[in-house]
N, C-alpha and C positions, 0 to 999 in steps of 0.2 A: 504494500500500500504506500503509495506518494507518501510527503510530508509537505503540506504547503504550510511554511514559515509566514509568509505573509498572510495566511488566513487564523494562524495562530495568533500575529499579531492585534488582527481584528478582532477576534473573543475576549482578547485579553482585554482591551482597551474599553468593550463594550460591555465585559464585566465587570472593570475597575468604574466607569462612568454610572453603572447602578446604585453602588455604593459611597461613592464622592461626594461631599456635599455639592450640590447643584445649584439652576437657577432659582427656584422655589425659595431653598433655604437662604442663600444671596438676597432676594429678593425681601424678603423674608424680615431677614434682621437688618437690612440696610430703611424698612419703613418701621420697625419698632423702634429703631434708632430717631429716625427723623419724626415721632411723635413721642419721644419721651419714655416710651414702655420698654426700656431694655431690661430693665430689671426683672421684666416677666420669665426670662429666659433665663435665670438661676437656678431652678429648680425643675428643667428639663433637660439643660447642656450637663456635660461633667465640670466639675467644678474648674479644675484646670482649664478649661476652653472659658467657661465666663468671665474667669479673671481674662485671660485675654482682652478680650471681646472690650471688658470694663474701661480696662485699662486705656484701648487706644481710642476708644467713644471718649472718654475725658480728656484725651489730650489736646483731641481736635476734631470735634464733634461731625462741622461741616466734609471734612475731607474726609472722614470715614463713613459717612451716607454715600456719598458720590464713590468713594471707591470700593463697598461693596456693589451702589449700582451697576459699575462700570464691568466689574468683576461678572455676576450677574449674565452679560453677553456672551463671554465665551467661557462659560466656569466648564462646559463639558470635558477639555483637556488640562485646562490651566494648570491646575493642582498637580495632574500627572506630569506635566512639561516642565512647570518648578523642580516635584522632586528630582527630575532627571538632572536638573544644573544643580540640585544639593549634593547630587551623588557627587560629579564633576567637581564642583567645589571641595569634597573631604581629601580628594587627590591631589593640590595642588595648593600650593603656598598662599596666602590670602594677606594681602597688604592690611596694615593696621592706620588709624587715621580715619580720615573723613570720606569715608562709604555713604553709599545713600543708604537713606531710613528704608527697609523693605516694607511694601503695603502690607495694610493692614489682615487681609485674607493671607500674605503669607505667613504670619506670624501664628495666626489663628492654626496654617497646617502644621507648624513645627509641635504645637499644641498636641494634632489630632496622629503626629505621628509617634510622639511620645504615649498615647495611650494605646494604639492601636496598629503603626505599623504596613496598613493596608498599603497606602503610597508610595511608600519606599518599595516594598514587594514588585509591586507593581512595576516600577520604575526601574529595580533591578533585573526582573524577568523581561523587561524592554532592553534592555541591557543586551544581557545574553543571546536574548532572540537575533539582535543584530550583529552577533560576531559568528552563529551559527554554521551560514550558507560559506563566508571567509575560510571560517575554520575547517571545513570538510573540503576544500578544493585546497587547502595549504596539505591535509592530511592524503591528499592522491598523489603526495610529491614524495611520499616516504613508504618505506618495505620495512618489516621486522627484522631487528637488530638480534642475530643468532651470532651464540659463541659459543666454542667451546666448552669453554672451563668458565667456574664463574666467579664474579666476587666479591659484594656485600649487598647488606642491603641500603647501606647510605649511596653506593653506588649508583643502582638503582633508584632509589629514590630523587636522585640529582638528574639522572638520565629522564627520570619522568616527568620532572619538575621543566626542565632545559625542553621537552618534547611539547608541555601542555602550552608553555611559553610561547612557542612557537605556534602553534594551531590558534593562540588567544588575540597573537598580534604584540606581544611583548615580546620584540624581537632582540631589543640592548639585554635585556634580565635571560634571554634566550642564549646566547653568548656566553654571557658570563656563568649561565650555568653549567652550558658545556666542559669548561674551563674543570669546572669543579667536580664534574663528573670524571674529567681523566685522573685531576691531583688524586682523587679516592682509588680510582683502579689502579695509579702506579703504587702508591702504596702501598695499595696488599697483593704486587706484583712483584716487589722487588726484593732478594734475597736475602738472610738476616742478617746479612753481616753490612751489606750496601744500605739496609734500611736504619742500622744502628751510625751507621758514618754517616747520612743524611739526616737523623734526627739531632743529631751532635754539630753537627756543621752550622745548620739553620735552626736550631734552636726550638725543634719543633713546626716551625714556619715555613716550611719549603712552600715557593710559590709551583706552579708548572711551570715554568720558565729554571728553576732551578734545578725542579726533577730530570727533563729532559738534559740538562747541561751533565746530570749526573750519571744518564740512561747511555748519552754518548760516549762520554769515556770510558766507559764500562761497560758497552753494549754486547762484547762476549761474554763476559759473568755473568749478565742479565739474563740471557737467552730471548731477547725478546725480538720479535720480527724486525730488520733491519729497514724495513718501508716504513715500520712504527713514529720515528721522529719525524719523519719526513710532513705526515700528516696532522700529528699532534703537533707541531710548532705551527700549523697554517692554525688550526684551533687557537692556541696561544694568543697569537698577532692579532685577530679578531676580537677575543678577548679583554685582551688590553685595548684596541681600539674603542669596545666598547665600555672600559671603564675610564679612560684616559683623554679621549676623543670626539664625544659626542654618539648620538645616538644611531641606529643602524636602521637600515635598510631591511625590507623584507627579504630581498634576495640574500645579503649577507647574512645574514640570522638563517636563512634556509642553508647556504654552500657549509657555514660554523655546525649546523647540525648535522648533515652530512658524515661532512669530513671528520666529528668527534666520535659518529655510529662506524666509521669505519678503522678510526681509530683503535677503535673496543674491540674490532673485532679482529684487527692485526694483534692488540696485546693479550687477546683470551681466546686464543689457536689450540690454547692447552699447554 
């Protein structure tokens, strides 16, 4: 059976917009406002939403009639479309200063999502939906990663993290995961004598740029495929690009994962 993403999107929206405060309610309290009666609305809101409400009818009565009227015209998305720039906003640095006042209905949602959460759901499940169809044609660029021999589960879980990354559109954090995913396989790769003279050397800290400087000189001790450096240092450079650099490209974040799956699978031959 199909999957239409974009009809999923329509249910959602259409079942988020039943329960939304709407125009009615808009409507609603923007004329109790403007005849005096807001205070009828204590003792059917929750109490957290009426402080609100109170609060910003006191401060300035006239521009909070007009701006639930105004709200009132298109409340059917509003609220969903705010929370989607609150999610955006928790992501990203927020200058301190002189911001403008948000209206009054948005205040009122910060209220209604503290009680109950619907909005954000919602706005996160819009989220998601839109990286879906991205994320299943980034996923036709890749085969499963088979090795021989294996070797942790931090390993693993850095190779999943580095893969989800990628399909998500986190292509810099995509990189750098990769990165982390070879440091974990060289080190339960490499022999106990070479692992003891690496732990001593770097103090614990070998980066991947250190290991591989160690896999070199050492590459007959190691036993480890001699194409092995070759591809884990392009890992590397990308790597660093992406923590040193600036941010990456989808392409680059796709060649980094690549070249880190084949990496694994040069150093886990057995």
């Amino acid at each position: 059976m199909a999957i239409n993403v974009a009809l999923l999107e329509e249910q959602l929206l259409a079942m988020s917009s039943r329960d939304a405060p709407g125009r009615e309610f808009c409507d609603a309290i923007a004329e109790l406002a403007r005849t005096g009666r807001l205070s009828q609305l204590r003792d059917i809101l929750p109490a957290v939403v009426y402080k609100e409400l109170s609060a910003r009818y006191k401060a300035d009565p006239v521009a909070f009639v007009s701006g639930w009227r105004q709200v009132a015209q298109d409340m059917r998305q509003g609220f969903v479309q705010h929370a989607r720039r609150r999610l955006t906003s928790l992501t990203r640095l927020q200058p301190a200063g002189d911001r403008p006042q948000p209206p009054a209905w948005q205040q009122i949602q910060h209220a209604l999502d503290s009680q109950e959460h619907d909005l954000l759901r919602t706005a996160l499940a819009l989220e998601l939906l839109d990286i879906v169809e991205p994320a299943v044609a980034r996923a036709t660029h890749l085969r499963e990663c088979v090795v021989a021999a294996p070797s942790s589960e931090e390993a693993d879980r850095y190779l999943d993290e580095a893969t989800r990354c990628y399909f998500f559109g986190l292509f810099t954090a995509c990189a750098v995961m990769c990165r982390s995913v070879l440091e974990e396989a060289i080190k339960q790769k490499l022999p106990a004598g070479l692992a003891r003279l690496v732990r001593t050397r770097y103090r614990n800290a070998a980066t991947l740029g250190n290991l591989l400087h160690e896999i070199n000189n050492n590459l007959q001790l190691t036993g480890i495929d001699p194409d092995f450096p070759r591809v884990a240092n392009q890992v590397n450079d990308t790597g660093k690009k992406a923590v040193h650099h600036g941010l990456l490209s989808e392409d680059e974040a796709r060649l980094c994962l690549q070249n880190a799956r084949e990496a694994l699978q040069l150093l886990l031959r057995g």
